[in-house]
N, C-alpha and C positions, 0 to 999 in steps of 0.2 A: 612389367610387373610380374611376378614370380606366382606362381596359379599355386593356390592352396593346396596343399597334399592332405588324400584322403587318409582318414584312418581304419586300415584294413579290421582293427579289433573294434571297431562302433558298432553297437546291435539298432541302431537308427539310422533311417533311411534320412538322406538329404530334400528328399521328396516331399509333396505334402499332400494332401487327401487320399482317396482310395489310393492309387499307386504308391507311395508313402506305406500305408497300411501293409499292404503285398507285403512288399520289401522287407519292412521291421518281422513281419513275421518271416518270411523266408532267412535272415541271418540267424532270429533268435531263434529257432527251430530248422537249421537246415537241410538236414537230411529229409526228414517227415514232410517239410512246405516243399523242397524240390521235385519228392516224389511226385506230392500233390501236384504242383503245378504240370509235370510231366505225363500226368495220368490221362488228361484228354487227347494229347498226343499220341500215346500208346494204343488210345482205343482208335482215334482216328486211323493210324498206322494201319491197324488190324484190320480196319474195314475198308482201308483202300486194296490193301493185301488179299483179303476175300474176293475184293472188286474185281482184280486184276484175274485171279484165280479162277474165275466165274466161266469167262468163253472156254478156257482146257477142259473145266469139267462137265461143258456141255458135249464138247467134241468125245471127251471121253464114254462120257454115258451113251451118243448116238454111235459110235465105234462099237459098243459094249453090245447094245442090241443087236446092230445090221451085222455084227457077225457068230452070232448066236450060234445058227448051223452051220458053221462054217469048218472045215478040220481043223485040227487043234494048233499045229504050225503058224496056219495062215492066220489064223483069230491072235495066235500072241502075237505074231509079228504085227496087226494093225492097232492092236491093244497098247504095244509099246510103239507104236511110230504113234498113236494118239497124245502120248503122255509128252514126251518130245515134244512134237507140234505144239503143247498146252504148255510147255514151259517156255517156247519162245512167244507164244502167245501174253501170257502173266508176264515176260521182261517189257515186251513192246507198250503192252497197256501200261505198265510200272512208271515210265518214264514222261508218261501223258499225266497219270495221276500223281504222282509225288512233287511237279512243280507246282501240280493245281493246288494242292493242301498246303505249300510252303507260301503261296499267295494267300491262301484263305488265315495264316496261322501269320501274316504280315513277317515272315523272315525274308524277307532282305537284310541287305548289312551296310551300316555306315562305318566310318572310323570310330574308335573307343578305346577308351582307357577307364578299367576299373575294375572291382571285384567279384570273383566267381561268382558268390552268391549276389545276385543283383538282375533285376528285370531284363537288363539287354543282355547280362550273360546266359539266361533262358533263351533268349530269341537267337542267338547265335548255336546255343545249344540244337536247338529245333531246328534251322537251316542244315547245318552237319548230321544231324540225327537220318535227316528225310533223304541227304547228299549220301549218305554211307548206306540205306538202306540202297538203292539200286547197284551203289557200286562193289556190293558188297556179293549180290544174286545174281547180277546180269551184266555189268558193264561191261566186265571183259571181254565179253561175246560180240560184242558191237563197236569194241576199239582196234583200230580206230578207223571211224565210217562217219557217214555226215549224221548218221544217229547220234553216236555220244556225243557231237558239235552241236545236235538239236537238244537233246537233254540240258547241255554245260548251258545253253543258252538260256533255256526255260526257267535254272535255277538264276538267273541272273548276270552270268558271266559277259563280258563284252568280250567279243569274238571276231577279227577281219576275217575279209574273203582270204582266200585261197591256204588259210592257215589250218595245219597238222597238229593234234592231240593224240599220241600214240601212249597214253598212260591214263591209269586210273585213280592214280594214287593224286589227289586233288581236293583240298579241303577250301570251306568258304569261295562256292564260285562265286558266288554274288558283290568280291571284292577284286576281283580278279578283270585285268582289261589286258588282251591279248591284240595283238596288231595285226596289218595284213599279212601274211605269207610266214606267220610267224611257225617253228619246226619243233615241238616238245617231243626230244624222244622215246624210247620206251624206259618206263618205271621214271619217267622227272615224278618228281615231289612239288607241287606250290602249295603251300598254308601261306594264307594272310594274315593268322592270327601267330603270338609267342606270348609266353609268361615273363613278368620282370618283376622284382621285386615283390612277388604276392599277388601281382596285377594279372588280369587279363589283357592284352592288347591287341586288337583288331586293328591292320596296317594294313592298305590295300597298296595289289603287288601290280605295278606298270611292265608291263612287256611290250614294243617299240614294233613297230614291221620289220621285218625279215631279220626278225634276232631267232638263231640257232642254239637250243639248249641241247646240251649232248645227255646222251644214256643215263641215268639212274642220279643224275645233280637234283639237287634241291634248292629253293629259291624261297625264302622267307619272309615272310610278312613285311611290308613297306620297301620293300626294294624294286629298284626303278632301273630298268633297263634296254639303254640307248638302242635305236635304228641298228641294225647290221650286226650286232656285235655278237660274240660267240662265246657260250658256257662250256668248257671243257666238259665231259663226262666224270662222274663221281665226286661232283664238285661241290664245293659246297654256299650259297652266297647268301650272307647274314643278314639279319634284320636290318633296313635301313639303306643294307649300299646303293650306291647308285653307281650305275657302268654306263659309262660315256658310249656315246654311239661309234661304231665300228672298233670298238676294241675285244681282244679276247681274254678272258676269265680263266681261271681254276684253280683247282686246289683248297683244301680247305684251310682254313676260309678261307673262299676266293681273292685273287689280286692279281692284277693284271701284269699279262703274259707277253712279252715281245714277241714278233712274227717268227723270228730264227729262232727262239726258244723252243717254241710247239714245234717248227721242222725240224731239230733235231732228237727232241723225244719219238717225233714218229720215224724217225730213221733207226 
């Protein structure tokens, strides 16, 4: 049977009671109710930010004192190794507290289909929001190490043993399932989400064991990809495909590559 298609211009939530409520008002008022609803966010945001900020400006302030009479060289020089030490400090605490608040604020992510303004396009909202603030201040600095493997983790991501994340550019980990020994090289792209028709759609992205993404490819939302198989570099692989296992990808959009094809471009 053929699923009812929503309509994008309804100022009525399909919903009913409180959430219902939410809703009707978040469409008929969009802008005004999304701030709204984003504003406890924003303040949480700020005060895990604070949180995090807190051990640097302790080390900075005991810095400040114990080198008081100290000549003036040596005092800047520990004044600025403090502030250093205090922003690797704030990234490390970041990465503890931003999956805490993404648990407290229930973003995780299921699969979805439907419109911006709408309850689960907030909580998707909120997962990315929390996901962009560290990667946005610190991630770089710790890709790729078992730190941003413990971060990807925390926001939800399924993750094997022995597998590489050498990029930061990573949206919706929490739809995201990486396999064992799998290789994302530097600057890949995964979003599990794409727009269609007005839509929002949340597609969770399958990655297989020991499948090799080359440099700078992108991988989008609902695409499934076999055991072994390999993404050229610069590549591009659409909403939905699926690449059979032990085959190789590229090109945009992606399609698959004969073995003597790739040998003779690398030649």
């Amino acid at each position: 049977m053929r699923q009812k298609e929503q309509d994008l211009n309804s100022q009525k939530s399909e919903r009913r009671g409180v959430l219902g409520l939410l809703e009707n008002i978040l469409r008929e008022f969009k802008i005004f109710a999304h701030l709204g609803l984003l504003a406890p966010l924003y303040l949480a945001g700020a005060l895990c930010i604070g949180a995090a900020l807190l051990p640097g400006f302790y080390l900075y302030q005991w810095s400040y004192s114990v080198s008081a009479h100290w000549s003036e060289l040596l005092r800047f020089w520990i004044l600025g190794s403090s502030l250093g030490a205090g922003y690797l400090m704030y990234g490390f605490s970041l990465i503890f507290l931003m999956p805490s608040l993404n648990w407290a604020f229930q973003g995780r992510l299921s699969a979805w289909r439907g419109p911006y303004y709408s309850l689960p396009a907030i909580r998707w909202y909120i997962h990315n929001g929390l996901t962009y603030l560290v990667r946005f201040t610190f991630l770089e600095f710790i890709t790729p190490t078992p730190f941003n493997l413990f971060f990807f983790r925390m926001m939800g991501m399924k993750i094997g043993e022995g597998t590489i994340i050498n990029s930061i550019h990573i949206s919706d980990p929490s739809l995201i399932h990486l396999g064992r020994k799998v290789t994302l090289g530097g600057s890949v792209t995964i979003v599990a989400h794409y727009g269609q028709g007005g839509f929002l759609v949340l597609a969770p992205v399958h990655i297989g064991d020991k499948v090799t993404v080359g440099l700078r490819a992108v991988i989008m939302g609902g695409a499934s990809i076999g055991e072994g198989a390999k993404i050229l570099p610069n590549s591009v692989v659409m909403p939905k495909t699926v690449i059979p296992a032990g085959e190789t990808w590229g090109g945009v959009p992606a399609r698959k590559i004969e073995t003597q094809e790739v040998g003779s471009k690398a030649a």
